[in-house]
VEXKEVO-61440 format. One record per residue: x, y, z of N, C-alpha, C in turn. Coordinates in pm, whole numbers. Each point is the difference from the previous one (the first is absolute). Layout:
N
nx / ny / nz / cax / cay / caz / cx / cy / cz
X / Y / Z / X / Y / Z / X / Y / Z
...
% end
This chain:
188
nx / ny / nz / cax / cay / caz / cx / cy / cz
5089 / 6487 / 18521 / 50 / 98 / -96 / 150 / 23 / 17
39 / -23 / 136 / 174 / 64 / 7 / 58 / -131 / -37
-42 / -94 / -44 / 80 / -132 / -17 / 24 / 10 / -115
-154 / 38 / -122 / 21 / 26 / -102 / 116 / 149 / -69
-11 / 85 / 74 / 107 / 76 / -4 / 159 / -37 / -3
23 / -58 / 155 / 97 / -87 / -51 / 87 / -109 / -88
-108 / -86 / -79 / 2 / -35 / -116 / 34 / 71 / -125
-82 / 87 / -37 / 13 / 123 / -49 / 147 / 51 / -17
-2 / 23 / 73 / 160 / 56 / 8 / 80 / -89 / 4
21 / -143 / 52 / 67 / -73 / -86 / 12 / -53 / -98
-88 / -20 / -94 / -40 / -8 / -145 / 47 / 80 / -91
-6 / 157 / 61 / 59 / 149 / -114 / 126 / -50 / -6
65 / -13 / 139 / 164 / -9 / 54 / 50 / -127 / -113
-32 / -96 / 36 / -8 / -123 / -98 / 27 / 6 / -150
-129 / 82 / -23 / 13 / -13 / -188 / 94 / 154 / -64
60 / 1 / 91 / 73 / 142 / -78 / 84 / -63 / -87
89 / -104 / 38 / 91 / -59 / -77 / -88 / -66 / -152
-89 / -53 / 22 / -57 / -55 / -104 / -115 / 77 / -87
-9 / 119 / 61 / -66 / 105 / -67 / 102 / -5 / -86
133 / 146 / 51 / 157 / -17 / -118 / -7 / -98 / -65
-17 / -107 / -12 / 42 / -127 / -75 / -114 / -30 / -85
-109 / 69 / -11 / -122 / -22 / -61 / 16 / 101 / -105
24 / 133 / 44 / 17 / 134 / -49 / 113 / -53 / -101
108 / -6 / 66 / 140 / -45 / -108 / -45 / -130 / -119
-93 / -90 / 9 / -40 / -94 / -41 / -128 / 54 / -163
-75 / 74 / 67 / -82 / 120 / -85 / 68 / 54 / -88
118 / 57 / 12 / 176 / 109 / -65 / -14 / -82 / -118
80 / -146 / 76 / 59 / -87 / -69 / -64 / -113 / -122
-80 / -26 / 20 / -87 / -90 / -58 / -26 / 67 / -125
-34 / -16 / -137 / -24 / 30 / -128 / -106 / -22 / -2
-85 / 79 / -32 / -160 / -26 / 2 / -102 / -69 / 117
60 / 61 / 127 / -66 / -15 / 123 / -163 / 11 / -34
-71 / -92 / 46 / -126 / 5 / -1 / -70 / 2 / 182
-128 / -8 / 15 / -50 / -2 / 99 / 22 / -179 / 70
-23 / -105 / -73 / 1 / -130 / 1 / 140 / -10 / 99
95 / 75 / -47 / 126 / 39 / 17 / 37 / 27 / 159
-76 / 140 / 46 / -33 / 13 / 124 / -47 / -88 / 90
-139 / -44 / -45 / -55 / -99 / 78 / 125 / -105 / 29
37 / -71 / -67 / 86 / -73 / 4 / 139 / 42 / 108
6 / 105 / -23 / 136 / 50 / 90 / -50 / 14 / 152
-186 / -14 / 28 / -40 / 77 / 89 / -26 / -184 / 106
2 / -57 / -108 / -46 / -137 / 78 / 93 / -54 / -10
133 / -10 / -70 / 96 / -69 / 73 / 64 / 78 / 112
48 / 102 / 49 / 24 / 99 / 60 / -81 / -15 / 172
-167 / 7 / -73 / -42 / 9 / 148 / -39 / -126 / 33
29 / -148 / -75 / -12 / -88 / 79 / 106 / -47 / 61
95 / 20 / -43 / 141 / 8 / 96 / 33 / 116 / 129
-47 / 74 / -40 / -45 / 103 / 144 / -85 / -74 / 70
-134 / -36 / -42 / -92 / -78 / 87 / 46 / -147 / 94
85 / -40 / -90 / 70 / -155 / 13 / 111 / 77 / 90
95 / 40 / 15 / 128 / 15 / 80 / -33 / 34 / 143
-125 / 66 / 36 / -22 / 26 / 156 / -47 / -125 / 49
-56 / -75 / -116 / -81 / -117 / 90 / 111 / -149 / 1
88 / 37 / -58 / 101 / -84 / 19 / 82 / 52 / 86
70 / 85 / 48 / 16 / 76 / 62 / -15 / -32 / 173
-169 / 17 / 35 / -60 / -50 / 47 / -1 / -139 / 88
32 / -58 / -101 / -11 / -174 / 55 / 131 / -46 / 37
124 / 84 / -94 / 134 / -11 / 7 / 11 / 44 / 180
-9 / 62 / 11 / 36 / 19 / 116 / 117 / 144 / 29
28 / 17 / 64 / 91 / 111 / 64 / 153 / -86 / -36
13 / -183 / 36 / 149 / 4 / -1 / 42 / 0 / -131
-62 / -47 / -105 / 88 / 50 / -138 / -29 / 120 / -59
-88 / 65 / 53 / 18 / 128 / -75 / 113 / 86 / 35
21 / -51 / 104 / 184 / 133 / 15 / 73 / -43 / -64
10 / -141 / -85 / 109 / -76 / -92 / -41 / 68 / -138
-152 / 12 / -63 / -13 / 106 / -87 / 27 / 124 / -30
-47 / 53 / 154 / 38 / 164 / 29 / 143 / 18 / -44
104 / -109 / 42 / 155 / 11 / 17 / 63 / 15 / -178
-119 / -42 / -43 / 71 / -17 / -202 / -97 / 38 / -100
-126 / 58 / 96 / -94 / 65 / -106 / -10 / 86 / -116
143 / 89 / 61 / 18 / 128 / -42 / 112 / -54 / -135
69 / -109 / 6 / 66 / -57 / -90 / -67 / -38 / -112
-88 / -75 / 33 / -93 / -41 / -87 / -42 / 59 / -76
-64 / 140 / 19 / -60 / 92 / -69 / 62 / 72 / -86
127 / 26 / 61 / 112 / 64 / -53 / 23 / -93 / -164
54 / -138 / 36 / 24 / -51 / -105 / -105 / 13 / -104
-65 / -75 / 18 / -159 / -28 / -73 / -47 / 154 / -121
-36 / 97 / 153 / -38 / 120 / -74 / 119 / 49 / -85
135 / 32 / 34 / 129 / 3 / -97 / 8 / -47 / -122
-16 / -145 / 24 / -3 / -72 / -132 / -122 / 36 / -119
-113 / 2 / 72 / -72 / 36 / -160 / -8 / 128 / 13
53 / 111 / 82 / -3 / 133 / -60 / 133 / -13 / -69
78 / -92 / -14 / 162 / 57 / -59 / -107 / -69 / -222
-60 / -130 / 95 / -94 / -11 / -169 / -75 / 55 / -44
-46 / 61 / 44 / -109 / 94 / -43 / 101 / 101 / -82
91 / 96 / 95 / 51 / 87 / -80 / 92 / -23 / -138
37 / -130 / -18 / 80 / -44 / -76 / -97 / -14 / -136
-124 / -119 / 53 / -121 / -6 / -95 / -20 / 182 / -46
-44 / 37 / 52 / -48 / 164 / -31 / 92 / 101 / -105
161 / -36 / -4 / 44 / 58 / -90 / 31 / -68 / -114
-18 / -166 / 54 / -11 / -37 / -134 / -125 / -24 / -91
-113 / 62 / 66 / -146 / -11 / -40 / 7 / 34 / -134
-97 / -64 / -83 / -55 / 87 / -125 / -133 / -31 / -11
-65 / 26 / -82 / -132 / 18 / 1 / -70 / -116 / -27
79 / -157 / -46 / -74 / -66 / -55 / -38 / -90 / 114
61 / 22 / 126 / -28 / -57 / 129 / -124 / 34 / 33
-61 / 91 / -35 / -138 / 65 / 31 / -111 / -103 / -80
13 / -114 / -81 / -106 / -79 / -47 / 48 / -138 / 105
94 / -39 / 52 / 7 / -123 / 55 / -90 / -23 / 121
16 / -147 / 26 / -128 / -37 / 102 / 0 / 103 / 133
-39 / -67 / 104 / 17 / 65 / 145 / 119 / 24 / 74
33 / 95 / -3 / 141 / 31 / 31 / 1 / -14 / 144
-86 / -45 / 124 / 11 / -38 / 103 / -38 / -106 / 29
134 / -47 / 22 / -23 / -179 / -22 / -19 / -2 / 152
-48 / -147 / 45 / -31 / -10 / 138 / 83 / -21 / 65
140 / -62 / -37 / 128 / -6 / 71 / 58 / 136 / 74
-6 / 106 / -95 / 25 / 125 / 18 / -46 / 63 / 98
-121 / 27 / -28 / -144 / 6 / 125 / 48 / -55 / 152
0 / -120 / -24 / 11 / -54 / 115 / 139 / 17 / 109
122 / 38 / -89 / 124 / 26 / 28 / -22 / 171 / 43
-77 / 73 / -44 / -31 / 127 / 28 / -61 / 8 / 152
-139 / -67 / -28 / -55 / -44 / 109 / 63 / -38 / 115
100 / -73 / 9 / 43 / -34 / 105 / 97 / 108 / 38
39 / 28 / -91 / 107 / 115 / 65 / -38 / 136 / 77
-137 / -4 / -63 / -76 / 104 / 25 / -68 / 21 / 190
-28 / -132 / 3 / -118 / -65 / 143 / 120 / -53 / 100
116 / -22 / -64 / 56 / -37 / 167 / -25 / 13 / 149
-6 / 196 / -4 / -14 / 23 / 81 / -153 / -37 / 51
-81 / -22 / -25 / -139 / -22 / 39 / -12 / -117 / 52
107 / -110 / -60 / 46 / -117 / 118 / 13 / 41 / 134
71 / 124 / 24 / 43 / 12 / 139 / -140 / 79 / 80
-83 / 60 / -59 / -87 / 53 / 42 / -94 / -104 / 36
-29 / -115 / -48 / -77 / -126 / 19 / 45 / -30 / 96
168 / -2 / 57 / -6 / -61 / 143 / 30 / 145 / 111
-18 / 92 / -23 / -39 / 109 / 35 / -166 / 4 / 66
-51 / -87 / -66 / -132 / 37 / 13 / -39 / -138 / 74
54 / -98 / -2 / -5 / -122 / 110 / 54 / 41 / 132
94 / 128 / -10 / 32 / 1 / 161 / -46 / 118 / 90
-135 / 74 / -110 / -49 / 93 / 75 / -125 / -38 / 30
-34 / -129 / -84 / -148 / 22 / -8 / -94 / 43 / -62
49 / 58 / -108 / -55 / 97 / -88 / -126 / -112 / -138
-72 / 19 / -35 / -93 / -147 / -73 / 39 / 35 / -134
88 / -154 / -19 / 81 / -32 / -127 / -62 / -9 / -144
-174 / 7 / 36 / -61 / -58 / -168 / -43 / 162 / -7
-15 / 116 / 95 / -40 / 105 / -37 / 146 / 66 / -90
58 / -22 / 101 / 117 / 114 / -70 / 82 / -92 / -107
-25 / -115 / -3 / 72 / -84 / -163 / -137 / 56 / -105
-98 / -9 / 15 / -105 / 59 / -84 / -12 / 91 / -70
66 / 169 / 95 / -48 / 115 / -7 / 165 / 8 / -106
105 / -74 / 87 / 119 / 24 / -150 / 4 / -48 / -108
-53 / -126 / 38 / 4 / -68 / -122 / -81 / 126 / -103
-170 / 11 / 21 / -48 / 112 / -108 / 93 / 149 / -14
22 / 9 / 109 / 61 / 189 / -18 / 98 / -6 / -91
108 / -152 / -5 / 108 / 18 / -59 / -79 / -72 / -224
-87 / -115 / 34 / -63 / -10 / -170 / -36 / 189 / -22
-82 / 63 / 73 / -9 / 135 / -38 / 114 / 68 / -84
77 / 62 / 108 / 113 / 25 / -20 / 98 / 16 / -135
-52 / -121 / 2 / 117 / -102 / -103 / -68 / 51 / -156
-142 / -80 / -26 / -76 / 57 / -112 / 8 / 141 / -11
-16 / 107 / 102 / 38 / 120 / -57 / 103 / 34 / -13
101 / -65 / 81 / 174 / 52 / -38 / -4 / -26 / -136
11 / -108 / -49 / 8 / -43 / -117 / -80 / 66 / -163
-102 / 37 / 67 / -40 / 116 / -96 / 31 / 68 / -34
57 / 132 / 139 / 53 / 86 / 19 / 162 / -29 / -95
32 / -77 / -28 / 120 / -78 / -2 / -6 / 5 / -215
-115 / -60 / 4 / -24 / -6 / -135 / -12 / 164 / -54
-33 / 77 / 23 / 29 / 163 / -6 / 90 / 48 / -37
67 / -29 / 126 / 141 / 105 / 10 / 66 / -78 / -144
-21 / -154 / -35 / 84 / -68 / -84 / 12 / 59 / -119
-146 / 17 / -37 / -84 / 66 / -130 / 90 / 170 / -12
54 / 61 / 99 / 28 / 109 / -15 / 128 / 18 / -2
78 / -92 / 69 / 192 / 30 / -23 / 52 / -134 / -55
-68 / -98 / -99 / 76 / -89 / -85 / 35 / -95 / 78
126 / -21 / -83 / 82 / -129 / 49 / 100 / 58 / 144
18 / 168 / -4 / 29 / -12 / 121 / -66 / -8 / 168
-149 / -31 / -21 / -78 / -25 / 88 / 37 / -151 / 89
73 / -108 / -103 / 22 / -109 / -1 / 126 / -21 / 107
105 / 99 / -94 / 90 / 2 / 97 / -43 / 106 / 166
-37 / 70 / 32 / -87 / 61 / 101 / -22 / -124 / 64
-101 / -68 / -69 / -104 / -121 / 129 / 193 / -85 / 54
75 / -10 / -169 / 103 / -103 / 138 / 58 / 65 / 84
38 / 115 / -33 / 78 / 74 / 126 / -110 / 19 / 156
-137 / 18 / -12 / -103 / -3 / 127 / 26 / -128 / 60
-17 / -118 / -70 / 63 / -168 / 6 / 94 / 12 / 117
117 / 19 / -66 / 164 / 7 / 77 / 3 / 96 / 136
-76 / 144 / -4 / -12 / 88 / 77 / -71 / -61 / 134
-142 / -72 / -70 / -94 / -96 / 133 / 119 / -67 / 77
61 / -103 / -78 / 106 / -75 / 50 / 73 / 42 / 97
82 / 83 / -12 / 114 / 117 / 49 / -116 / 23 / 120
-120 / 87 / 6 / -24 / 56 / 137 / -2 / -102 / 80
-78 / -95 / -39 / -87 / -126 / 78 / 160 / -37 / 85
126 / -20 / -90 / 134 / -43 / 59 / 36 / 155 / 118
-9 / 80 / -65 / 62 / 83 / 93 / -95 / 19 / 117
-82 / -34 / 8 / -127 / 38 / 124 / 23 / -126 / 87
2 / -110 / -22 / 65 / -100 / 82 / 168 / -12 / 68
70 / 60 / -107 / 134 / 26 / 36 / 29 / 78 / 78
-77 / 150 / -14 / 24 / 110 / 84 / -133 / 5 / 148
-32 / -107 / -13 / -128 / 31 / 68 / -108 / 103 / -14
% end
């Protein structure tokens, strides 16, 4: 049970970023559906699930070469489509609301990664304690698909209730993720 606890709590810790990014994703999206969520919840938590177990096998010596530019990464990445998002959002009009799937898998996946970095380092975190790698890649991988499908709901809400400036909102959460994730590595 205390192993599973520990898991647990790295899983919550984990998907906070990609909760925000699910939630902001919900804002943003024009006619967010459930299909929608799911979707945000399984690319999301299989890259959570995938980054400890790579992680894992990587070993301890390149993950301090990740650790050293992670926070860059995120920075850029998350920056960049919150600076599109907000740009898309004021130039929104309504007829964007009939076009196909507005979460393309490129996107997703560029989210995704920006999102799970850190769960790379927890994968070799968890090779040097000992800690069992298919429980706690398991328990995040689901906590964070959870997560994600309800951020994103939650997300589709708030959208329905403050417009097109909900849109701009999700990019500024975007840029904001970015910014801490940088300043929490910078400042320690």
């Amino acid at each position: 049970m205390d192993r599973f606890i520990v898991a647990l709590g790295y899983a919550l810790s984990l998907a906070m970023d990609a909760l925000a990014v699910s939630i902001s994703m919900g804002i943003s999206v024009p006619g967010f559906k459930v299909r929608h969520g799911v979707k945000l919840g399984l690319y999301f938590g299989v890259f959570q699930f995938a980054m400890p177990v790579i992680g894992y096998f990587l070993g301890r010596s390149i993950a301090s070469y990740i650790q050293a530019i992670d926070h860059y990464i995120a920075l850029g990445l998350l920056g960049f489509i919150g600076v599109k998002m907000i740009i898309e959002a004021l130039r929104a009009e309504d007829e964007e609301a009939g076009s196909g799937d507005p979460l393309k898998a490129k996107l997703l996946v560029i989210l995704a990664v920006a999102t799970s970095i850190d769960a790379l380092v927890i994968g070799v975190t968890l090779a040097i304690t000992g800690e069992p790698l298919w429980l706690n890649a398991s328990v995040i991988g689901i906590v964070c698909f959870v997560l994600c499908l309800l951020g994103g709901t939650l997300g589709r809400h708030l959208g329905k209730a403050f417009g097109k400036w909900s849109g701009v909102a999700g990019g500024i959460v975007l840029i904001a993720i970015g910014i801490k994730t940088f300043l929490e590595h910078i400042l320690g």
